[in-house]
Residue, then its C-alpha position, 0 to 999 in steps of 0.5 A: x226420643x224413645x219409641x216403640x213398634x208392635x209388628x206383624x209379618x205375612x210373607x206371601x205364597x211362602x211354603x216355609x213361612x216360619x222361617x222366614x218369620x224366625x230370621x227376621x226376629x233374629x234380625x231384630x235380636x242384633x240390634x240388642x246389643x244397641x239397645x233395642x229391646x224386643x219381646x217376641x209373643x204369639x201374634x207380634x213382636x214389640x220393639x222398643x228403643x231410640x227412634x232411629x234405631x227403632x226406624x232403622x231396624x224395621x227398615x232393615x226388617x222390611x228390607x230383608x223380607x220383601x227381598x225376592x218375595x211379597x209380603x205384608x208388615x203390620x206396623x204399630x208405631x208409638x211414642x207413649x206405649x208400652x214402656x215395660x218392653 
């Protein structure tokens, strides 16, 4: 099953917030070459790809992110939307 996410981080209390922010999208460009498409905009990143690896990176996102720090990731998940990703 295909799927998509739209995400939103917030690391917390960071002094340097955009590059937090800029490795974590680096960290979802690595999984291009599985397949995972991603469009970074403005306010969110959309993801898009099979299920798994969609799960999988955003796990691995989070993972990477709360390490040593507090954050917050808006996750929107769906299976229909949008397709051009």
């Amino acid at each position: 099953m295909e799927i998509s996410a739209q995400l939103q981080l917030y690391p917390l209390a960071e002094e340097d917030y955009g590059a937090v922010i800029w490795q974590a999208i680096d960290l979802l460009h690595s999984y291009e070459g599985q397949g995972l498409r991603v469009e970074v905009g403005p306010m969110s990143t959309l993801i898009a790809g099979d299920a798994d690896l969609v799960w999988r990176a955003v796990r691995e996102l989070f993972s990477f992110a709360a390490d040593g720090r507090r954050i917050v990731l808006v996750t929107t998940m769906s299976n229909v939307c949008p397709k051009r990703v």
